[in-house]
Structures are given as C-alpha cells and as structure tokens.
C-alpha positions in Angstrom: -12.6 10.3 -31.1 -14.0 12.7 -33.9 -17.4 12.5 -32.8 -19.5 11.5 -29.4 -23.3 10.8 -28.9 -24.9 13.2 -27.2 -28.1 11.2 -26.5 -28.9 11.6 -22.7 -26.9 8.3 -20.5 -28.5 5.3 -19.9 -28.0 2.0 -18.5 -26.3 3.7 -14.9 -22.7 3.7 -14.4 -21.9 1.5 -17.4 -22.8 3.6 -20.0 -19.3 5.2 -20.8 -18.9 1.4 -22.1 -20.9 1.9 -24.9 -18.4 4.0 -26.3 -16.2 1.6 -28.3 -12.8 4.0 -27.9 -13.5 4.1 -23.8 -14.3 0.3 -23.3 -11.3 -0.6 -25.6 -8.9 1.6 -23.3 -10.8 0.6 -20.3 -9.9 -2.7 -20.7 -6.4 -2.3 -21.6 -5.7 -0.3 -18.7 -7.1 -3.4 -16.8 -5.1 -5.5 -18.9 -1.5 -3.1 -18.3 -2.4 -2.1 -14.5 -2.4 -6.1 -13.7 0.9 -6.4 -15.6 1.9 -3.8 -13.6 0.6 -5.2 -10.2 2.5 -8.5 -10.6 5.8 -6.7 -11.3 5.7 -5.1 -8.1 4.7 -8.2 -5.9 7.6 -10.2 -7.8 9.9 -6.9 -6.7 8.6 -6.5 -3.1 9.0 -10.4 -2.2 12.1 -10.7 -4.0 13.7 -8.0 -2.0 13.0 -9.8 1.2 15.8 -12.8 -0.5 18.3 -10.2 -0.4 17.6 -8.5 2.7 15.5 -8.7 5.5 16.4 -5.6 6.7 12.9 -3.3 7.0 15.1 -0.2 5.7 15.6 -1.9 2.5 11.8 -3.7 1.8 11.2 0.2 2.5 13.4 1.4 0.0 11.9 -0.7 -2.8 8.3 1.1 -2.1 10.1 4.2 -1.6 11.2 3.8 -5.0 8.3 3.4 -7.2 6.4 6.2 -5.2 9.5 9.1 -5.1 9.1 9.7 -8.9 5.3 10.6 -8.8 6.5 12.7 -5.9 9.1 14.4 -7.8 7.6 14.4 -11.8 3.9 14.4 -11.1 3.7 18.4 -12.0 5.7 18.3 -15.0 3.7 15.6 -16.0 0.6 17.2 -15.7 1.9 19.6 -18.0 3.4 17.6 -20.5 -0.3 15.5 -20.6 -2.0 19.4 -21.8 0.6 20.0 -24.2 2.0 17.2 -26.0 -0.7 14.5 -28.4 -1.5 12.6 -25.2 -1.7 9.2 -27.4 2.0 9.4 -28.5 3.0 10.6 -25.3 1.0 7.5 -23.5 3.0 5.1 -26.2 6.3 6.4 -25.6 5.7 5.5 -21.6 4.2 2.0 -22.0 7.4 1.1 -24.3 9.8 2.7 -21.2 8.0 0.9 -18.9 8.1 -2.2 -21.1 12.1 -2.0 -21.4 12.0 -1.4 -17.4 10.0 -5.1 -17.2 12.5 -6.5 -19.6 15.6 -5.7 -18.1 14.1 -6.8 -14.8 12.9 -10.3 -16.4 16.9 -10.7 -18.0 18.6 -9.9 -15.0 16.3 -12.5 -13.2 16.7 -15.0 -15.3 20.6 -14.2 -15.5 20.9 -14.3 -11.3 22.7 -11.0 -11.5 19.4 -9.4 -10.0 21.0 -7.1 -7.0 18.9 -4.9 -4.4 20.5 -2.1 -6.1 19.7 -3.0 -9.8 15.9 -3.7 -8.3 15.5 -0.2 -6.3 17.1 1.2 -9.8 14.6 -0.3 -12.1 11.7 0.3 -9.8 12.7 3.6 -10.0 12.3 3.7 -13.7 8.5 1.9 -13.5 7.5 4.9 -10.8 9.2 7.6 -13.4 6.6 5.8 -16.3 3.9 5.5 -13.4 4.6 9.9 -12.8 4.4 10.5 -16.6 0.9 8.4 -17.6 -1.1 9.0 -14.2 -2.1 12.6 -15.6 -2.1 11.7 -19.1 -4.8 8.9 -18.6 -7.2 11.1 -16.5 -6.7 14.0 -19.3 -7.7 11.7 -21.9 -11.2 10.8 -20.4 -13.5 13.4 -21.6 -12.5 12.9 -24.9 -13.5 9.2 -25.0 -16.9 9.6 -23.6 -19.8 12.5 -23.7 -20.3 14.8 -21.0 -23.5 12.7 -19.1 -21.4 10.1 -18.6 -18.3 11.6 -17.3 -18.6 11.0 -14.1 -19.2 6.8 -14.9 -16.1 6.6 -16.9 -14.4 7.8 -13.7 -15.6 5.4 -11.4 -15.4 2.8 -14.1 -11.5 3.7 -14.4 -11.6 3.4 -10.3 -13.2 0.0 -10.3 -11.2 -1.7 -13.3 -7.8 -0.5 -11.2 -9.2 -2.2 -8.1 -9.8 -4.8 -10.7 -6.3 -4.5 -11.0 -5.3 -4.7 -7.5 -7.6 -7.9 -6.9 -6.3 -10.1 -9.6 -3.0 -9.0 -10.1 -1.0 -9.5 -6.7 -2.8 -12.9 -6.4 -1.9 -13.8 -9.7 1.6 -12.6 -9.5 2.0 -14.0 -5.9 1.3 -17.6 -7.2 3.5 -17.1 -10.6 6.5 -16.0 -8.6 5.9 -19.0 -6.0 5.6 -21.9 -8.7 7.8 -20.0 -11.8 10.3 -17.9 -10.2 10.6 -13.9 -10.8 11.7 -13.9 -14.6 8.9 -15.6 -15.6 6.9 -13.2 -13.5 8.6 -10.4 -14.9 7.9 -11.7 -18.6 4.1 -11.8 -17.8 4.4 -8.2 -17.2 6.2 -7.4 -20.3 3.1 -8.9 -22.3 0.7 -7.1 -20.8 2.2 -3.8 -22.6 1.7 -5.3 -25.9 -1.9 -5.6 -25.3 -2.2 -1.7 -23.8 0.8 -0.4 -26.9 -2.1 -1.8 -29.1 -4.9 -0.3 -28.1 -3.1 3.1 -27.9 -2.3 2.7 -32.0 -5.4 1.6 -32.6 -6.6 4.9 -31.1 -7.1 7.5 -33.9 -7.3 10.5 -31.8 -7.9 13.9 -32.9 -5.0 16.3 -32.5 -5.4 19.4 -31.0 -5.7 22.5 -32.7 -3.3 25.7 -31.9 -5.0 28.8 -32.3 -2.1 30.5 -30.8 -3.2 30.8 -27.4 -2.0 27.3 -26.7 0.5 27.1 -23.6 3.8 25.8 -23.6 6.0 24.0 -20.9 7.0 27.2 -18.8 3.9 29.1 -19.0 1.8 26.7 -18.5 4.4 24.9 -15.4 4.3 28.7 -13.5 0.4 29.1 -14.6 -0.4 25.7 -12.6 1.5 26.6 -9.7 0.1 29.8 -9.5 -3.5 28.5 -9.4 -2.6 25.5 -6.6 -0.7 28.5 -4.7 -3.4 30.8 -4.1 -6.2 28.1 -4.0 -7.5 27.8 -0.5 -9.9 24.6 -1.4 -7.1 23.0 -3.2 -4.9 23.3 0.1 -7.1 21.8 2.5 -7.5 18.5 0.1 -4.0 18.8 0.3 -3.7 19.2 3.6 -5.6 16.7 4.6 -4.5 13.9 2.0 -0.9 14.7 3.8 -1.8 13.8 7.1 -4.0 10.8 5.8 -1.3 8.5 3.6 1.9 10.0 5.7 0.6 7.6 8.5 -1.2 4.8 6.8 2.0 4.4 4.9 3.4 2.6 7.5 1.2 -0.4 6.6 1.8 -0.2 2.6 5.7 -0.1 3.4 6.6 -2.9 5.7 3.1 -5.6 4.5 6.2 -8.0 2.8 7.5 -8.2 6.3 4.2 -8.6 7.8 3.3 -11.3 5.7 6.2 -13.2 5.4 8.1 -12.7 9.0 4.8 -12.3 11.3 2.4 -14.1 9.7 4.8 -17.0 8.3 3.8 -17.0 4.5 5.6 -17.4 1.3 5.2 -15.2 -2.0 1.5 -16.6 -3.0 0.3 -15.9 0.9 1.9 -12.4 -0.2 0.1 -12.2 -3.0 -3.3 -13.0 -1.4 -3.0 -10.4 1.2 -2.7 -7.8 -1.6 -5.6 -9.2 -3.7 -7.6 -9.1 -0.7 -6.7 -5.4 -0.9 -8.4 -4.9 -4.6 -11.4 -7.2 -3.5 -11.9 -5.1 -0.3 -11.3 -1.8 -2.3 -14.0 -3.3 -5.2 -16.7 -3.9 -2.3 -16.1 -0.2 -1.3 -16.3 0.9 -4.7 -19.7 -0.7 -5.0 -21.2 0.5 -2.1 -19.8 4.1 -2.1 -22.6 5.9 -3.7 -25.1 4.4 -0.4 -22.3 5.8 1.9 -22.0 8.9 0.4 -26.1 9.4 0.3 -25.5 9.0 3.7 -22.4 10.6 5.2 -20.3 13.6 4.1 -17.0 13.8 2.8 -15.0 14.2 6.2 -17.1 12.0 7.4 -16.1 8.9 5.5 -12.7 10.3 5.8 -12.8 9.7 9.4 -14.0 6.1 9.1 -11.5 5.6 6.5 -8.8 6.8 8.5 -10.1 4.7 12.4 -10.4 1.4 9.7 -7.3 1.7 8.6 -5.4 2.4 11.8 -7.8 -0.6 13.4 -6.3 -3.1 10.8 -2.7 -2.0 11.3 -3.2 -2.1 14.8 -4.5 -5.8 14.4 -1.8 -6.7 12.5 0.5 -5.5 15.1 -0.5 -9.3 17.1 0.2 -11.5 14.2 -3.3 -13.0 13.9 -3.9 -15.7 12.2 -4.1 -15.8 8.6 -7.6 -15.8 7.9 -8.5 -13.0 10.2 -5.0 -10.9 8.2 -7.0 -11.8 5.1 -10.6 -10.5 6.5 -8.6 -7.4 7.8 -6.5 -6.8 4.9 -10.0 -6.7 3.1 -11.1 -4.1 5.3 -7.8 -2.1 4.2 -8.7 -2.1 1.0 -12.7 -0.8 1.5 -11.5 1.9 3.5 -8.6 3.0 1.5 -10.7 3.2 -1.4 -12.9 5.2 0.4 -9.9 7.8 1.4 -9.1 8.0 -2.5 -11.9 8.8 -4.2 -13.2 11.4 -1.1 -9.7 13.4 -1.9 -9.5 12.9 -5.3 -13.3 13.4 -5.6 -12.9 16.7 -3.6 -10.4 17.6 -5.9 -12.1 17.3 -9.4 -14.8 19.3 -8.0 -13.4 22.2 -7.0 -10.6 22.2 -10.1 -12.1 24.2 -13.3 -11.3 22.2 -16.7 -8.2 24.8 -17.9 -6.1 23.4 -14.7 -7.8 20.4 -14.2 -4.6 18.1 -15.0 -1.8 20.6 -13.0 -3.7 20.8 -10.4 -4.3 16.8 -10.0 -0.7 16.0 -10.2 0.0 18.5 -7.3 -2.3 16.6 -5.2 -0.4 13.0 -6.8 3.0 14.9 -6.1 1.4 15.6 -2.2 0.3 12.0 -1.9 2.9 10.5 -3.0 5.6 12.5 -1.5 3.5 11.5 1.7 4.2 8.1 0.9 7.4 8.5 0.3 8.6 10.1 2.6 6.4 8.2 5.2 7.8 4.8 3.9 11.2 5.7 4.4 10.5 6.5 7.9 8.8 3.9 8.6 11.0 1.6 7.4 14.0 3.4 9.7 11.6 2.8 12.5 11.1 0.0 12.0 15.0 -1.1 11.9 15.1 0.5 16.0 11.5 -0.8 17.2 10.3 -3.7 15.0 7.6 -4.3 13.0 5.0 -4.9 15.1 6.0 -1.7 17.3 6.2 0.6 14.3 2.3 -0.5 13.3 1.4 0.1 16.7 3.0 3.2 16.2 1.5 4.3 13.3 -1.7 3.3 13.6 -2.1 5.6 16.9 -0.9 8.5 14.8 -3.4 8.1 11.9 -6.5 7.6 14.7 -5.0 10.8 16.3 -4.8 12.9 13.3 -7.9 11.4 11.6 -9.6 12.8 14.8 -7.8 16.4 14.8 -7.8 17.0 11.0 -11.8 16.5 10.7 -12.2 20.0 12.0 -10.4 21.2 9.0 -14.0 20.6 6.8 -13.3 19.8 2.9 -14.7 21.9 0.8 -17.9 21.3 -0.5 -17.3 21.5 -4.2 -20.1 22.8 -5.3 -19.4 25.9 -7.1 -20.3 26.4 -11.1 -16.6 26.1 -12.7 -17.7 26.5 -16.3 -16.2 29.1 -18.1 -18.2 32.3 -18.2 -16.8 33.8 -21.0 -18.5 37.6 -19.8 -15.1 39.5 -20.0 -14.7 41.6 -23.8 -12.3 41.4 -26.0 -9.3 44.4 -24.4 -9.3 47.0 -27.3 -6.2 47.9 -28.5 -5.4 50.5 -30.9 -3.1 47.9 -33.3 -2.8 44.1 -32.8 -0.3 43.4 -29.6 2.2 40.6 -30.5 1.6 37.8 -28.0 4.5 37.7 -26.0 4.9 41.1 -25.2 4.7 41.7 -21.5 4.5 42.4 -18.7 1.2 43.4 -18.7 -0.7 46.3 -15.5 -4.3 45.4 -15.5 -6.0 48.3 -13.7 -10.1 48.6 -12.8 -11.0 51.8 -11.7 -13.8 51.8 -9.1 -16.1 54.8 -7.6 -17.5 53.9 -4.2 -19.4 56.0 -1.2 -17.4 56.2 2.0 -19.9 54.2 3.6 -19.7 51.1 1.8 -15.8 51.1 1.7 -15.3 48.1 4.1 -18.0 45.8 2.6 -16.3 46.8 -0.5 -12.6 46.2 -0.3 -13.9 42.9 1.9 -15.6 41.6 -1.3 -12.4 43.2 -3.5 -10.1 40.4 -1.1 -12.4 37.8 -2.1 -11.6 38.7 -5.7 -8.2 38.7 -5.5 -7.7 34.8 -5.0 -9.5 34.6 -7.9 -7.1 37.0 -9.9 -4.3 35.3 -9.1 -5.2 31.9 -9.4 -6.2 32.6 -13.3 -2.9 33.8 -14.1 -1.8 37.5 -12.1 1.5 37.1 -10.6 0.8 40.6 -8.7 -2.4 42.0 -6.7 -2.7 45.2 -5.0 -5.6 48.0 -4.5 -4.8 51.7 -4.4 -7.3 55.1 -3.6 -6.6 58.5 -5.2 -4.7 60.9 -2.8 -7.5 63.4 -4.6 -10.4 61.9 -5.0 -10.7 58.9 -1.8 -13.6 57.4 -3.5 -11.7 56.6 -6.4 -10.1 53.3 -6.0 -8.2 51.1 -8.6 -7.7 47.5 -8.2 -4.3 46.3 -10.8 -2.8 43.3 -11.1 0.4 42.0 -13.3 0.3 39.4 -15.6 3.3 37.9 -17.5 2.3 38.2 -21.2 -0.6 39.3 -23.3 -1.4 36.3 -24.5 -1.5 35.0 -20.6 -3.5 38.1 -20.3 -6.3 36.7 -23.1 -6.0 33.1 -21.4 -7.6 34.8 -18.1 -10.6 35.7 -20.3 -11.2 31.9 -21.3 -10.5 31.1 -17.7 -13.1 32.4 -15.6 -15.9 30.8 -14.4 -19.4 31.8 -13.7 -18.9 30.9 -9.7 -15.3 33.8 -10.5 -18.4 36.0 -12.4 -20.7 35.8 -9.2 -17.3 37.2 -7.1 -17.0 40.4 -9.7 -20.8 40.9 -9.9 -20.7 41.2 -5.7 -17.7 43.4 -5.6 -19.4 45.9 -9.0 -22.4 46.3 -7.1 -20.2 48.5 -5.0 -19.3 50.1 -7.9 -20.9 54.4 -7.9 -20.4 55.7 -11.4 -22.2 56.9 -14.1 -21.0 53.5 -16.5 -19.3 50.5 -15.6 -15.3 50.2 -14.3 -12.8 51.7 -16.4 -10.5 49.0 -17.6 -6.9 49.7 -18.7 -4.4 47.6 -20.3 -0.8 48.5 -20.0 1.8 47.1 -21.8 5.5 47.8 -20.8 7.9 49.9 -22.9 11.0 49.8 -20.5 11.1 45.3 -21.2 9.2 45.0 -24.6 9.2 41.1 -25.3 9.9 40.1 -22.1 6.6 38.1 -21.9 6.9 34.8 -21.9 4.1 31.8 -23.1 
C-alpha cells in the first residue's frame, strides 16, 4: 500500500478491516486456507483405503509438516529479501499444480500411497515458503494501532479455516469422491492468485545496506543462537507439540477404526477443532486478563492430554465431538501463547528469521513426533499410544512450567544512538572482517559489577550481528579494559547500528556508567589488510 491512515483505531479488533488491501487478503487467505483444509482431509481419509497401517496414516502428516521443519528458515529469509507479492504468487500457483495433479491422478485411479505422501510433500514445501511471507506482509497492509488486530484477525479467519473446511471437505469426499474434492481445492487458488495481482504493493528500496540470502541466513541464526528468550519459547513449544502430536497423527484412525465413522464423521471431528479453536480465540483476551502465559500453557497442555486420554475408550460420538472441541480451544491457546511470546521478544529487523526458527522447532516437533507415534502405534495400538502420549504431555506440561516464558516486555524499537564510525575515505561495503574494540577505564573496585554488566552486553553483541566476543585488560595499565568483537563485513558492521534497540541502549548505558575517563569510550574500527574483500553481505 502507498499510504496508511494514521488516525488512532477504532471499532476494537476489527479495525485492521477497514483497510481495503488487509480485508481483501484477509478474506482470501480464508478463502485459500479452506481449499487447503479440504485437500488434506481428502489426503488423510484416502490414505486409510490404501492402508490401514498407523505407520503409513503417520507418514501422510509426516509429510506435509517435514518441509516447514526443513525450509521454514530459508523461507524466512527469502520473505525479507525477495517482492513478497511475487514471491506469494509463484507459491499459490505450486501449490495449485500440487492440487491438480492430486485431482488427475484421482480421477484417473492411479492415486498410490506413494504418489499421495509425494504430493503432500509438495503442498508442505508451498505451506514452508508462504507461512513467513504472509506474517511479513502484515504491517504493510495495516497502520501501526492496529497491528496487533490484524494478527488475531489472521488467527481467527485460519480457525475459520479449520471450522468450515474439514467439514466441508469431509462431506465432499463422502458424496463426490476425492477428485472432485481435490478440484474444489484447486479453485480456491484462483480466488487467493487474484487478490495477490490485484495487490499493487510498493517495492522495496535498496539503499545498499539491504541483505542478501547468505548474510542475512547466518545473521538470523546468529540472533536465535545467542537469544536466551528465544530458546525458552523454543524450548518449551518442543516439549508441548512433540507429545500432543500423537493425537494430530493417528485422529483418521481414531475416527474411522475406534469410533466407527466414514469420511464426513472425519470431517466433523476436525471442524469441531476450528469451532473449538474460534471459541478460544474469542475468549482469549478474558483468560489472558486473568492468567499468565505459562499459566494457560499448563491448561493447554492437562486439556489436551485429558482429550487424548478420553479418546483412548472410544466414547461415543457426541462426547469425541464435545472433546475434539475442547482440542481445538486449548490448542489455540498453546499457539498464540508461543507465538505471542515470540513476537514480543523478536525486534522488527529479525522478526521473520526468527519466526520461522520457532515454525522449523514446531514443526520438526511434529514431525518427528508423528513418525513416532505412528511406529508406536504399529507395536501397541491406537488406543495404547494415546494413553501413552497423553501421560507424557500432563508430565512435561507439569515439569516444563518452571522454565517461566519470558515476559516480553522489553522496548525493541530501534534506538538509533550509535554515530556514524568515521573513517578517513569511504570503506567499500564488503570489505571485512571487521575488530570492533571499546576501550573502557574502570576503578578496581567496581571491576566485578562491571564486567558482570559487560556479560549482559555481550548477548546483545552477538545477536545484532558479531560472530566473535571477548574482553581483555592492559598488562600496564589493569584499569584499562577493552571489550572487541568481530563482525563479518562493514556493511554488517553499519546494519548493527540500525539494529539496536532502546531496551540494547539501556544494557550499554548500565555497563558506561562504569566507565572512569575523562570522555566517553574510545571506539575503534579495524578493517583487515591480510583478507581485503573477504566480507561477505
């Protein structure tokens, strides 16, 4: 969009709709994530006509998960560097020739397990590639006041999503077979390939600091490496979907094999799901008024395990479909308290990278849970292996809340405080690498406090782009001390200044006060002579 009200929100979490671009792509998404929804019901029941083996339903969900697992960083990167509406189109039309081949070998009765794991494996590569794109693209649709709306909006029309389309795709598959099904799919890209053209987005400028692939791949996993916040969301988001996999991968089974139903009662249970994960939606903001993050965590994680645990005993089918609606409040509830926890404590320049680690951690959970489940499965049974996993998600739920979340609260917009590095003739922007080196005076008596504060300093460092850290003292002089780190390139180097943030300007400021000279800390660049060039973007 060229331009965006600034006028303060109003009208509550709707607002973002006024914005013509947003609602248009909003409901798109709704239109495309249905599509999307009833493709994978038709490829999850249809597998069960092939096999009933738990290894192989397994496999399918395996499938359309290992890709986000294994391109969700790449992704991410691709999403800050390449015109996000192109790239978006070029996805929808693989995903689209993934549909179509799926609807042709359907309709054909050459459909194999092995040509559906194949093609599901295609629609989780185009599920990897968009995930990051479509959150990138948010604050450019809507002003900054209503940011946080057109999040939960894009939350609530996916569980829109997840309530109509299973249902919907259920019944088609039950009364027109899975070609047909398939073919409904294919439509729904039309509708999103649209909007995307319509779309006259703004490209982005290069003022030569722009990243490219590399840099910006090794800058992102620099910053989730030395992140201590970022690894406890991902710790816990780990432990969370590892076990309540278990549920997600053998549900076809459940439904048709323990709870005797055909493709629409399939369909049912998963749109119970969506309604169940809408009602949470709705009534998040009272909870979270209430309760804290690990908190709802906890709940999340004793509902979920309940629900498997209940569908262990085969209940009857109304009490699945009340307990499958359950599933879906509390899993909503686990998603948006660890991606929540995540946006907050993510500044803006890393934002994207940063999300698709914690997509590559939850879906490599998944993953890798789903295939294990499933092999359990094949030795114990279904109704064993829920039993199973639901006492290991209780269990963890209970040990991993003393790991707290963190709190998110810090001030991540940039501080821009740092001056321009003087140089005595314009330094080419590659040229690296480059010894950053602030030379410090403090009093023997405030050494600990001081190098205490310096350790708090370096996460920060590296995490904005050093790939080195170290402090030093002069043999000479002890209360001389000089803090260096490395940093790939110059123009990496004048990145760092755009990157920190006033909460990273609060961290200097307590480790300056330290700071005994007559002016402020002596700053020196070096540039290498022995690898000129060498930098890299």
């Amino acid at each position: 969009m060229s331009s965006l009200s600034a006028a303060p929100a109003a009208g509550g979490g709707f607002a973002p709709l006024r914005q013509k671009t947003f609602a248009i792509l909003w409901m798109a998404t709704i239109v495309g994530n249905t599509g999307s929804f009833i493709r994978d019901v038709a490829s999850s029941w249809l597998v069960t006509d092939f096999s009933n083996a738990p290894a192989a339903v397994a496999a399918v969900q395996a499938a359309g998960t290992l890709p986000i697992f294994l391109l969700a960083i790449p992704a991410g990167v691709l999403s800050d560097i390449l015109d996000r509406r192109k790239f978006l189109i070029i996805i929808q039309l693989l995903l689209a020739g993934a549909s179509i081949c799926l609807m042709l070998l359907s309709a054909t009765g050459l459909q194999t397990i092995t040509s559906l794991i194949a093609l599901t494996f295609v629609g989780g590569i185009g599920a990897a590639l968009m995930a990051p794109t479509w959150q990138a693209i948010v604050p450019e649709l809507v002003p900054k006041q209503d940011l946080k709306g057109a999040v939960a909006l894009n939350s609530l029309g996916i569980n829109i999503s997840r309530a109509i389309g299973p249902a919907v795709g259920g019944l088609l598959l039950a009364w027109f077979g899975a070609a047909f099904t398939y073919g409904v799919d294919v439509i729904s890209y039309v509708f999103v390939i649209a909007a995307l053209i319509w779309w006259r987005r703004v490209p982005d400028v290069d003022d030569g600091l722009s990243e490219r692939f590399f840099g910006a791949f090794r800058a992102g996993l620099r910053y989730a490496r030395a992140s201590r916040e970022l690894h406890v969301v991902l710790f816990r988001a780990a432990a969370f979907f590892a076990f309540s996999s278990s549920v997600w991968a053998l549900l076809p089974l459940v439904a048709r094999n323990l709870l005797g139903g055909d493709a629409g009662f399939y369909g049912i249970l998963l749109g119970a799901v969506g309604a169940g994960a809408i009602a949470g939606a709705l009534v998040m903001p009272k909870l979270r008024a209430k309760l804290d993050a690990d908190t709802l965590l906890l709940g999340s994680a004793l509902v979920t395990a309940a629900v498997m645990g209940g569908l262990s005993f085969a209940p009857a089918r109304w009490i699945a479909i009340l307990a499958l609606l359950a599933l879906g409040a509390a899993w909503i509830t686990a998603l948006t308290t660890l991606n929540g926890t995540a946006q907050s404590i993510l500044p803006n320049w890393v934002r994207g990278r940063s999300l698709a680690v914690y997509l590559t951690v939850f879906n490599g959970a998944m993953t890798a849970g789903s295939l294990a489940w499933g092999a359990v499965a094949e030795i114990a049974g279904v109704p064993t292996t829920l039993v199973l996993g639901a006492v290991g998600l209780a269990v963890a739920g209970l040990v991993f809340h003393l790991v707290k979340l963190p709190k998110g609260d810090a001030d991540l917009v940039a501080s821009n405080h740092w001056p321009e590095p003087l140089t005595a003739a314009p330094v080419e922007r590659d040229r690296g690498p480059v010894l950053v080196t602030i030379e410090y005076r403090v009093d023997e008596s405030d050494r600990s406090d001081f190098l205490k504060a310096l350790a708090k300093l370096s996460g920060e460092r590296r995490r904005d782009g050093a790939y080195g850290w170290g402090v030093t003292e002069d043999a000479a002089d002890p209360q001389r001390i000089v803090e260096w780190f490395m940093v790939e390139s110059w123009a990496e180097h004048l990145r760092q200044h755009r990157r920190i943030s006033k909460a990273d300007a609060d961290v200097q400021q307590q480790v300056r006060r330290f700071h005994r000279g007559p002016e402020a800390p002596v700053v020196n660049h070096l540039l290498s002579i022995n690898r000129p060039h060498l930098g890299r973007n």
